[in-house]
LUMKOLKE-198310 format. One record per residue (C-alpha): residue number from 1; x, y, z. Coordinates in steps of 0.1 Angstrom, whole numbers, plus 5000, padded with zeros to 4 digits. Layout:
N
+-----+------+------+------+
| pos |   c1 |   c2 |   c3 |
+-----+------+------+------+
| NUM |    X |    Y |    Z |
...
+-----+------+------+------+
END
This chain:
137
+-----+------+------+------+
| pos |   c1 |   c2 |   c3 |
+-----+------+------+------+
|   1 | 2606 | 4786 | 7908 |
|   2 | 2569 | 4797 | 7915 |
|   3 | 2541 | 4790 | 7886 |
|   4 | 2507 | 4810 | 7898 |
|   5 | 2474 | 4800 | 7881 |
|   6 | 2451 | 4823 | 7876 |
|   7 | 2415 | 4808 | 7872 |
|   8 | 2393 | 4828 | 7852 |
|   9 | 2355 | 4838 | 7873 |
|  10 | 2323 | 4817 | 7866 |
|  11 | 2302 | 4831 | 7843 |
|  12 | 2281 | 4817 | 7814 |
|  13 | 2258 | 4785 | 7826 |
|  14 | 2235 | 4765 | 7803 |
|  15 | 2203 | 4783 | 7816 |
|  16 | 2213 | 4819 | 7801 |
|  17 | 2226 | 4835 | 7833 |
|  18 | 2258 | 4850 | 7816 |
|  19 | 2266 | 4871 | 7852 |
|  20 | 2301 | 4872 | 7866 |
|  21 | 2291 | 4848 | 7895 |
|  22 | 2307 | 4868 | 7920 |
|  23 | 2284 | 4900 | 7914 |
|  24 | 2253 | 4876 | 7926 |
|  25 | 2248 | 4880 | 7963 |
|  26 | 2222 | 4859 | 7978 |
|  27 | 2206 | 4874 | 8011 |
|  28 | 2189 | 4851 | 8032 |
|  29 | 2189 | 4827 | 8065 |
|  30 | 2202 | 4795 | 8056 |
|  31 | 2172 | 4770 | 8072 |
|  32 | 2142 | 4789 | 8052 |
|  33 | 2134 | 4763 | 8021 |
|  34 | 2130 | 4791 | 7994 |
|  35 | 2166 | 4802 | 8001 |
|  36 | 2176 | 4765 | 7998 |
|  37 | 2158 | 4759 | 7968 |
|  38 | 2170 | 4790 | 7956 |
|  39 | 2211 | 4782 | 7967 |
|  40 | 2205 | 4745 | 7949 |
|  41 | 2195 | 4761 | 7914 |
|  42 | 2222 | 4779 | 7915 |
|  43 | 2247 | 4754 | 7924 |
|  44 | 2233 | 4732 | 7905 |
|  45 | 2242 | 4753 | 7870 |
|  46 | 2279 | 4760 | 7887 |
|  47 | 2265 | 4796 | 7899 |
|  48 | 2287 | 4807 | 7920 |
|  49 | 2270 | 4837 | 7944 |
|  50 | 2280 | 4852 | 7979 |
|  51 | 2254 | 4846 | 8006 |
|  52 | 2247 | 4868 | 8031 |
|  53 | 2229 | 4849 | 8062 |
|  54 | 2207 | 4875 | 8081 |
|  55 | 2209 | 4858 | 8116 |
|  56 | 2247 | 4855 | 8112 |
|  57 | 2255 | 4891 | 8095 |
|  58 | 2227 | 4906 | 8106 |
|  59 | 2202 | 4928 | 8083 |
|  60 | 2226 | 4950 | 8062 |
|  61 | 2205 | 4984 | 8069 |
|  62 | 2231 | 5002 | 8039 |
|  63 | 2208 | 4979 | 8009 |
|  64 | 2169 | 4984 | 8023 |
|  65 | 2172 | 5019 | 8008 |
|  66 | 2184 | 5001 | 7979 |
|  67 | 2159 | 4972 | 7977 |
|  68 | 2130 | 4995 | 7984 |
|  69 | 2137 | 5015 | 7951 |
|  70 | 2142 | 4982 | 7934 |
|  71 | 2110 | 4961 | 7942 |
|  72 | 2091 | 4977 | 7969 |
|  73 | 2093 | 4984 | 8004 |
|  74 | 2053 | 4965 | 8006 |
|  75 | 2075 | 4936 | 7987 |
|  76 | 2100 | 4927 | 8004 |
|  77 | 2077 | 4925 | 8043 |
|  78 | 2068 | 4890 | 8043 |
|  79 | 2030 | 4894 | 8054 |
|  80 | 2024 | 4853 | 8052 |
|  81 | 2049 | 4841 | 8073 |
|  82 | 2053 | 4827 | 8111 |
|  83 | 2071 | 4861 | 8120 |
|  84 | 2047 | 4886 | 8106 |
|  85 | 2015 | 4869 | 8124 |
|  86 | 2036 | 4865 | 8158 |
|  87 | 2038 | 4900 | 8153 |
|  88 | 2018 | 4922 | 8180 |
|  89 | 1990 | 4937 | 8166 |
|  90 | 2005 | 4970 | 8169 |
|  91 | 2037 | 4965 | 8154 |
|  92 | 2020 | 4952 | 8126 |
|  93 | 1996 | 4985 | 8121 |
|  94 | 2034 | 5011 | 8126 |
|  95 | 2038 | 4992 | 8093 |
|  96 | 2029 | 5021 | 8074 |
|  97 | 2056 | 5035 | 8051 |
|  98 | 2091 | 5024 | 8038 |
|  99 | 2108 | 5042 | 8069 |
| 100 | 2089 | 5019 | 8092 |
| 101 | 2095 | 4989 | 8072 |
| 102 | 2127 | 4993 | 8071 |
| 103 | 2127 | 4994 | 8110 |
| 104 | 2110 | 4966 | 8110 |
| 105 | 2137 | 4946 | 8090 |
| 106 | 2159 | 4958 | 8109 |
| 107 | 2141 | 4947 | 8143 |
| 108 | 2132 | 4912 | 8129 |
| 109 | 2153 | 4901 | 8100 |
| 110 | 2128 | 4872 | 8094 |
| 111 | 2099 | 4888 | 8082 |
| 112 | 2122 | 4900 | 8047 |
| 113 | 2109 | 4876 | 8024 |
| 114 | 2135 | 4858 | 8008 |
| 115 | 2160 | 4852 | 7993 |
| 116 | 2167 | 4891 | 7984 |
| 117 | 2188 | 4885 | 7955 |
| 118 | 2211 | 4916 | 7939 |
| 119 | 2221 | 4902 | 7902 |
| 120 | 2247 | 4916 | 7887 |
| 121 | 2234 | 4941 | 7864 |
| 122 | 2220 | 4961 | 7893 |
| 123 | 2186 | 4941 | 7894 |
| 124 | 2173 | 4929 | 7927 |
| 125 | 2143 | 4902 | 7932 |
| 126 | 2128 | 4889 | 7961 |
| 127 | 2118 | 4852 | 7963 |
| 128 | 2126 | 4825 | 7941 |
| 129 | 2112 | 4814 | 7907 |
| 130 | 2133 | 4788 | 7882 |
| 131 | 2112 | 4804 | 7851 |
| 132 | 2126 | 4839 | 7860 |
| 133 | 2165 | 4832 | 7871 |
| 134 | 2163 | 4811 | 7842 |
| 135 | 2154 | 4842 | 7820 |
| 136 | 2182 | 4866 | 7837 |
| 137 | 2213 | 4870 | 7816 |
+-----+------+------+------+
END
């Protein structure tokens, strides 16, 4: 005789995010701290999300469109950060539209600010706030 248990997905936590867990997909590189802090949150209110690790899986060039229309091609370049000001000079001033940006991204996934985060109702942030996630539901 066989008995199969289905377990039933994550969803509801006690900070409001009501998401079927496995719609949240977490794009990052493991090592940056904001993607950490982010990954702890939600762990830490039994979240579950899919992570997508940039220098692993490289820069999934299918979602830029996707993300640009969301938040902001000028959003989602990282402009603070060791890879953008390592940058040549030049390669910094082709940054000029979303088609270049997106090159960019491409080229070097770590100048995407992170984490890009694609909630399950279609939404997509970039970067990591507890007062916001805390809100999404």
């Amino acid at each position: 005789m066989v008995i199969l248990v289905l377990s039933q997905p994550h969803t509801a936590d006690d900070a409001g995010i009501g998401h079927n867990a496995t719609m949240i997909k977490v794009y990052g590189i493991p090592n940056c701290d904001t993607v950490k802090k982010a990954r702890a949150w939600l762990a830490e209110r039994d979240v579950a999300h899919e992570f997508h690790d940039f220098k692993k899986q490289g820069v999934p060039a299918d979602r830029l469109p996707h993300w640009s229309a969301q938040v902001g091609w000028e959003k989602l370049v990282n402009r603070k950060g060791t890879t953008w000001r390592q940058l040549d000079p030049a390669v910094q001033a082709s940054l000029t539209d979303e088609a270049s940006a997106h090159s960019l991204m491409q080229q070097h996934a770590s100048v995407i600010k992170r984490p890009v985060v694609e909630w399950s109702n279609g939404a997509v942030t970039v970067g990591f706030s507890a007062d916001d996630w805390a809100e999404r539901g």
